[in-house]
C-alpha positions in Angstrom: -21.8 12.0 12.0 -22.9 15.4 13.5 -20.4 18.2 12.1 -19.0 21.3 14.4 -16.6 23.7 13.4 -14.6 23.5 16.1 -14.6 21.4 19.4 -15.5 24.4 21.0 -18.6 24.8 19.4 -19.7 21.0 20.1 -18.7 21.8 24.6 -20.9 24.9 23.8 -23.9 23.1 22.7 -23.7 20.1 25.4 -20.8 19.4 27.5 -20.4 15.8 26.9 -20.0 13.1 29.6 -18.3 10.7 27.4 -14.7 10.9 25.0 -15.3 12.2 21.7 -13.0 12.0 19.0 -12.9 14.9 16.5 -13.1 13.5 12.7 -10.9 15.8 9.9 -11.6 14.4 6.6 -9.9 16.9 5.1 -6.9 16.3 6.7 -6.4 12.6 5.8 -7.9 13.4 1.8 -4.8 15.9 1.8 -2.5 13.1 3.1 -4.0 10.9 0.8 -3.2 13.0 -2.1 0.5 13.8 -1.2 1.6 10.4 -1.2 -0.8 10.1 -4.7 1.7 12.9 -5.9 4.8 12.2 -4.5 5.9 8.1 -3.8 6.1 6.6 -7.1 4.1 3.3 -6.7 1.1 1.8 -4.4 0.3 3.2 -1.7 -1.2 0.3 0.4 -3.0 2.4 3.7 -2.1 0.6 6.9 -5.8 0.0 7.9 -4.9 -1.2 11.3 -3.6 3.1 12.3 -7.2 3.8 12.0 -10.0 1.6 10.9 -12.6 4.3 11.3 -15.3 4.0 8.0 -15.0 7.6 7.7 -11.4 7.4 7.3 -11.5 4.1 4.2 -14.1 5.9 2.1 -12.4 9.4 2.8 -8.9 7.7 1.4 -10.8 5.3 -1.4 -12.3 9.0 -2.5 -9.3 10.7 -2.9 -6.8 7.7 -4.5 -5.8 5.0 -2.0 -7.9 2.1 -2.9 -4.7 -0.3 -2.0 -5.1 -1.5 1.8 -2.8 -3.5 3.6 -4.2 -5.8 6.3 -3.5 -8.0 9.2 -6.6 -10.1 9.8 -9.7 -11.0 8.4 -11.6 -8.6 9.9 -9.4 -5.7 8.4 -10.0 -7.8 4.9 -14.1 -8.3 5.6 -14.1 -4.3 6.8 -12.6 -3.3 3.4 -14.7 -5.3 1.2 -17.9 -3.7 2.7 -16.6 -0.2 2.6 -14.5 -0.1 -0.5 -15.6 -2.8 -3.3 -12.8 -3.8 -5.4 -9.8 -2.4 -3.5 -6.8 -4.0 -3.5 -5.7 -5.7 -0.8 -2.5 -7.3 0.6 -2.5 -9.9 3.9 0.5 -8.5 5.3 0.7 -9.9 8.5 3.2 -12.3 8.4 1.8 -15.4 10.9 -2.1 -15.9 9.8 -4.6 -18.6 10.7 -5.4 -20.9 7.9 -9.2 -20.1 8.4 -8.0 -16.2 7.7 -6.2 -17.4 4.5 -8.4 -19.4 3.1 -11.6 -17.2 3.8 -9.3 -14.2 2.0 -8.2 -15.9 -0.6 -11.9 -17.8 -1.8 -14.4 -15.5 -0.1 -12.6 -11.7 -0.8 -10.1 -12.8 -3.8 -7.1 -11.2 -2.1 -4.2 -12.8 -4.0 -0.8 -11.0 -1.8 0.4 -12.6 1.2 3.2 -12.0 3.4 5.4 -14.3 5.2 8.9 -15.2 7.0 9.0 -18.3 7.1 9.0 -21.7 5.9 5.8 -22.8 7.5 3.9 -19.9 6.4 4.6 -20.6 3.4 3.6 -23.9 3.3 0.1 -23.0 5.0 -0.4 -20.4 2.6 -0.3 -23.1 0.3 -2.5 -25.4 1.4 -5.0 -23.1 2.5 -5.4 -21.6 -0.8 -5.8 -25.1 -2.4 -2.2 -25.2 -3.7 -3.1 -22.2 -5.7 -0.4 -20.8 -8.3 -2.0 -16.8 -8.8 -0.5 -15.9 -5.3 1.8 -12.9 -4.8 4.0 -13.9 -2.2 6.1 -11.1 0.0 8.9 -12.4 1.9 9.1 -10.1 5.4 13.2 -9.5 5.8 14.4 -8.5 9.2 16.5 -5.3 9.4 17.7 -2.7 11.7 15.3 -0.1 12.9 17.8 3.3 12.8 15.9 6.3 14.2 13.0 4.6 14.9 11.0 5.6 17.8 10.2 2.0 18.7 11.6 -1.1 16.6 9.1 -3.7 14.4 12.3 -6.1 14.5 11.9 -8.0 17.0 8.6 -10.4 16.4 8.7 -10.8 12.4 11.2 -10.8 9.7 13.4 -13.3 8.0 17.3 -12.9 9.5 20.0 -12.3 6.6 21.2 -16.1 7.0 18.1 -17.6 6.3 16.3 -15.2 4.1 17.9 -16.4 0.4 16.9 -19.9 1.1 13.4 -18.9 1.4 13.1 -15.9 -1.1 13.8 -18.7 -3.7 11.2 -20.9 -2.0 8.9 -18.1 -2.5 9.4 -17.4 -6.5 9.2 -21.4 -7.2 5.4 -21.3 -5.4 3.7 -18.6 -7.5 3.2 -17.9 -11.2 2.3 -14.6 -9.9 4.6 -11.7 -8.2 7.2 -12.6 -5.4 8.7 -9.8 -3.5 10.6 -8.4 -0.3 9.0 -6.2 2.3 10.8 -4.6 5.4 9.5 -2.7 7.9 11.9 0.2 9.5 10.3 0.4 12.7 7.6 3.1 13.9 7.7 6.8 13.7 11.4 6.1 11.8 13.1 9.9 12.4 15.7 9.1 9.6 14.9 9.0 5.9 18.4 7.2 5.2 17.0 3.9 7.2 14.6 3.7 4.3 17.8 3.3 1.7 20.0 1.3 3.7 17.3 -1.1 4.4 16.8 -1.1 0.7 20.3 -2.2 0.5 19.7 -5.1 2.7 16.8 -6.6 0.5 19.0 -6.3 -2.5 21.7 -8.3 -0.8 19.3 -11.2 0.2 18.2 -11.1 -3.6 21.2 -11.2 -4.7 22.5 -13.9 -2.9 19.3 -16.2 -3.6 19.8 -15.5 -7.4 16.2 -14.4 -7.8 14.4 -10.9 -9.3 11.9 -9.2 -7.2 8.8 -8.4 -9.1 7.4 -6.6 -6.0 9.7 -4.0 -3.2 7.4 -3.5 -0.7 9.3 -0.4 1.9 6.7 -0.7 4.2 5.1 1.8 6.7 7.5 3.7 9.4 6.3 7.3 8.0 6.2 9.8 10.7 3.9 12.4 12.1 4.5 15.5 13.9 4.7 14.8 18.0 6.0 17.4 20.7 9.6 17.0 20.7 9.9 14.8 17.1 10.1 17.1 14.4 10.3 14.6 11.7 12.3 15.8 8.3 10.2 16.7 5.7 8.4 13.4 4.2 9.8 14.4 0.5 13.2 13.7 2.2 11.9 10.0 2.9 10.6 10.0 -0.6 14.2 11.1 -2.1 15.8 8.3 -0.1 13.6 5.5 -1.7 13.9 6.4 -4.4 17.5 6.4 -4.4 17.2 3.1 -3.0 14.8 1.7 -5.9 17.4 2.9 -8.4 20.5 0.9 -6.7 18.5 -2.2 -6.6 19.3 -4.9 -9.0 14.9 -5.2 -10.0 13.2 -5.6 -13.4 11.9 -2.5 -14.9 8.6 -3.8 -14.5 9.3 -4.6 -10.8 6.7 -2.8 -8.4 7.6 -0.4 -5.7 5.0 -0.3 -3.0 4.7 1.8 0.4 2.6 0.9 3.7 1.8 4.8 5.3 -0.5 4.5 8.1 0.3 7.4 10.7 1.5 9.8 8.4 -1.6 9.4 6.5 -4.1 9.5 9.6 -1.7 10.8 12.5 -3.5 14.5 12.0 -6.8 13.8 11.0 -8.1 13.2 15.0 -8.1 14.6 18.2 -10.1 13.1 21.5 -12.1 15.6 24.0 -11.6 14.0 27.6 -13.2 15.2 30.8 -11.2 16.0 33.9 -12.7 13.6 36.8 -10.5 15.2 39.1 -7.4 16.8 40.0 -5.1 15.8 41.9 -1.9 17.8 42.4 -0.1 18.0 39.2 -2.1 14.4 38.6 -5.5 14.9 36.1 -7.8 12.2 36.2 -9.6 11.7 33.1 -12.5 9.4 31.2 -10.1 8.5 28.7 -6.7 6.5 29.4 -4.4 4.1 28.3 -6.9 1.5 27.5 -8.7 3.4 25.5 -7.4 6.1 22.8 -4.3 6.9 25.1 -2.4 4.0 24.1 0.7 5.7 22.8 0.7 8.0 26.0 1.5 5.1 28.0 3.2 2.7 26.6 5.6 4.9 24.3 5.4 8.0 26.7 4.8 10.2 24.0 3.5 13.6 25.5 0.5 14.7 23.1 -0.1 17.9 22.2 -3.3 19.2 24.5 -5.7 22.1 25.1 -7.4 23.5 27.4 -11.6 23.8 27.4 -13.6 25.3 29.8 -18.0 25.7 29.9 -18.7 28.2 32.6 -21.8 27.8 34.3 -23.6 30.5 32.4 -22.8 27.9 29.2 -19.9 30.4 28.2 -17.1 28.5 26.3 -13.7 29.2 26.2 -9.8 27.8 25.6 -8.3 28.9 28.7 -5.1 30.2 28.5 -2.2 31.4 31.1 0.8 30.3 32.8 1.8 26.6 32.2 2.9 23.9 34.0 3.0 20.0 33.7 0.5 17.5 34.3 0.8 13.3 34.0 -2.5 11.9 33.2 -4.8 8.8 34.4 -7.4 7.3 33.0 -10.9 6.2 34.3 -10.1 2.5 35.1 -8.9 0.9 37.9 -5.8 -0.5 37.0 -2.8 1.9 38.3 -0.9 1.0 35.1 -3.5 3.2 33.4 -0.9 6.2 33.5 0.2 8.9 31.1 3.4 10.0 32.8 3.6 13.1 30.0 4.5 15.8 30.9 1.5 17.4 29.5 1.5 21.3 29.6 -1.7 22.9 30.7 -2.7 26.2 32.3 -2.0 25.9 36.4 -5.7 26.0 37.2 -7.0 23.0 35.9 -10.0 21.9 37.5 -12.9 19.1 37.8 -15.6 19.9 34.3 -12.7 21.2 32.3 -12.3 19.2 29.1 -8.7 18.5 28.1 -9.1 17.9 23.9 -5.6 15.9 22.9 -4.1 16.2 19.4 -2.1 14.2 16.8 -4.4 10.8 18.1 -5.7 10.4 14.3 -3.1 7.1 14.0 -3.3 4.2 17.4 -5.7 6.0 18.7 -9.4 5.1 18.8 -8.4 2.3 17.3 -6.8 0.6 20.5 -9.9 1.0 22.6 -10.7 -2.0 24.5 -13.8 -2.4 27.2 -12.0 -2.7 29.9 -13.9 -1.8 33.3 -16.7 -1.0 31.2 -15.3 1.9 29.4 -14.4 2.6 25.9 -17.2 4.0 24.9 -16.4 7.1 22.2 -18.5 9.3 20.3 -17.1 10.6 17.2 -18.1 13.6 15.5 -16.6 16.3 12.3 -15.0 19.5 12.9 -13.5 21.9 10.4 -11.0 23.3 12.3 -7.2 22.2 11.7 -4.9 19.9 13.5 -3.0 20.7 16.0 0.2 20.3 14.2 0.7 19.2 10.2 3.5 18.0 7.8 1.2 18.8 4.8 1.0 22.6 5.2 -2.3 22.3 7.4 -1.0 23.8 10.7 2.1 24.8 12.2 5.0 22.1 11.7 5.8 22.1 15.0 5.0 21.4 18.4 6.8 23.3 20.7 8.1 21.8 24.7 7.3 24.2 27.1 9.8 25.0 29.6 9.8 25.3 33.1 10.6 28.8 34.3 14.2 27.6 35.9 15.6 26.4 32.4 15.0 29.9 31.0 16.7 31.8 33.5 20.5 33.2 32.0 23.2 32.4 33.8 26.1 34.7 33.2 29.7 33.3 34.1 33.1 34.1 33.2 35.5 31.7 31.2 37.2 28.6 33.0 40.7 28.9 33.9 40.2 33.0 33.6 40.5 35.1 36.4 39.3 38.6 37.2 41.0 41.5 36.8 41.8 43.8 39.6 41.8 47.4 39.5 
């Protein structure tokens, strides 16, 4: 990959006519090393945030070398890139061609599952094999989650003893509990209470966990979510792992994908046209804006202008809101924002749009033809950072009527005459 120093320098060398996401190694091999330092156990890197090479070497180089993945691809991609990693199938419904092929053809040996069937497939497709480390998936409450992982996987509290002790009479090997507390989780606490949940279930099957898997639900910094500081999430594991009723020997494992990647990447779009407060750009919701649409979360963005003499600039100024489409031709292709830009936004400028290191590239489909993005390296920082990178904050503008003072007297008091 080509390296810039900033994005700036890559719209003053050529003013690009496709997206291009900016690649910051350094960014995820800082992440990387923070959770090295700080989470006593595995860290298992979510490799479906962002399966970018650049980003599996850059976390293999600086500790990870645990993956956690959800299909075979994710398994073969891993292989390739990071020989002898450690990998856990954590997807919880998998083909048996997907099992089988991980289990003889890669050696992965962890599994997840919440059910009874999945258990029994995992089974057969691994020959009736006895090494397996088996993870039950438990069901519980997503609190301060920006969006819940509840609802399609996870064994409920009624059924989950019956199959936890399924799980430890099928392997030799390790059997554990994995939770998941839902995306971008706001609140360290879920972490512990969760943690509670699991030891309930144990405790009520009669069995030991060799393996307490907490899963992924580590935050990033967004405009308008100010996470806590992830030491705080750390803190309340911990305290969960020490309440548990586990073996000393008993693993504790973690599953960070967007806190690990969430700053490393930013995507340079091109404004088509404008149209009112509506920006119509190359890049949308089927392609690195995913998040933008579906969740609504308003990404932090900039502003880059070329001038026709090739002079290169952020534009700055007064600021008002903009909602975002993309380039297909589907109207759901919509980024409602508000995204804060300078008021005089115009066809050629480049919008670049931050904090896209986690679901972003990595949800780009070819629909309509599109989905084409270059990615290069710049050296410049995020936009935002929870590991001492950037500012730890992303401020909402405000329109001009919310700052306006309004002076009034009490209720119920009334003035004095002279």
């Amino acid at each position: 990959m080509h390296t810039y120093h900033t994005p700036l320098d890559l719209v003053r060398e050529r003013s690009p006519e496709r997206p291009v996401a900016f690649a910051r190694p350094g960014a995820v091999a800082l992440a990387a090393r923070w959770f090295q330092e700080n989470f006593k156990g595995d860290v298992f890197y979510a490799v479906k945030a962002n399966p970018s090479p650049w980003v599996l070497e850059t976390l293999a180089a600086n500790g990870v070398r645990s993956f956690d993945v959800a299909s075979l691809p994710e398994v073969e991609l891993v292989s390739q890139l990071v020989p002898g990693a450690r990998m856990a199938f954590m997807h919880p419904v998998k083909s048996r061609r997907a099992i089988s092929a991980a289990y003889f053809d890669h050696g992965v040996r962890t599994f997840a599952l919440d059910t009874h069937e999945e258990l029994a497939k995992i089974l057969d497709a691994t020959g009736q094999a006895t090494d397996l480390n088996l993870i039950v998936r438990l069901g519980v409450a997503a609190e301060g989650a920006a969006y819940s992982l509840a609802g399609k996987f996870g064994v409920d509290a009624f059924e989950a003893p019956e199959l936890l002790l399924a799980a430890r009479r099928a392997t030799n090997e390790l059997m554990g509990v994995s939770f998941h507390v839902g995306s971008q989780c706001m609140r360290p606490t879920a972490f512990q209470a969760a943690m509670t949940q699991a030891s309930r279930a144990l405790v009520r099957a009669g069995v030991f966990a060799d393996v307490v898997d907490v899963g992924g639900g580590f935050p990033s910094i967004y405009p308008g979510m100010i996470p806590p500081s992830l030491s705080d999430y750390i803190a309340s594991i911990d305290r969960g792992f020490s309440e548990m009723m586990v073996h000393e020997t008993t693993e504790l494992w973690c599953e960070p994908g967007r806190a690990l990647v969430a700053e490393s990447s930013s995507v340079l779009t091109t404004v088509e046209l404008r149209k009112g407060d509506a920006l119509y750009l190359n890049d949308g919701s089927y392609g690195s804006l995913f998040d933008a649409t579906h969740t609504k979360w308003p990404f932090p963005v900039k502003l880059i202008r070329r001038e026709a003499d090739g002079a290169t600039r952020e534009v700055e100024g007064p600021l008002k809101p903009y909602r975002f489409y993309g380039p297909t031709c589907d109207s759901l292709d919509h980024m409602p924002g508000p995204f804060w830009l300078p008021e005089d936004v115009r066809e050629g400028d480049y919008v670049e749009i931050g904090m896209l290191g986690a679901y972003g590239v990595a949800m780009n489909t070819r629909f309509n033809g599109f989905g084409d993005t270059e990615t290069v390296v710049v050296n410049d920082p995020p936009m935002a950072s929870l590991f001492g990178l950037a500012p730890r904050s992303i401020p909402l503008p405000r329109p001009e009527s919310q700052n306006v003072v309004k002076l009034s007297r009490a209720r119920g008091k009334k003035r004095r005459r002279r």
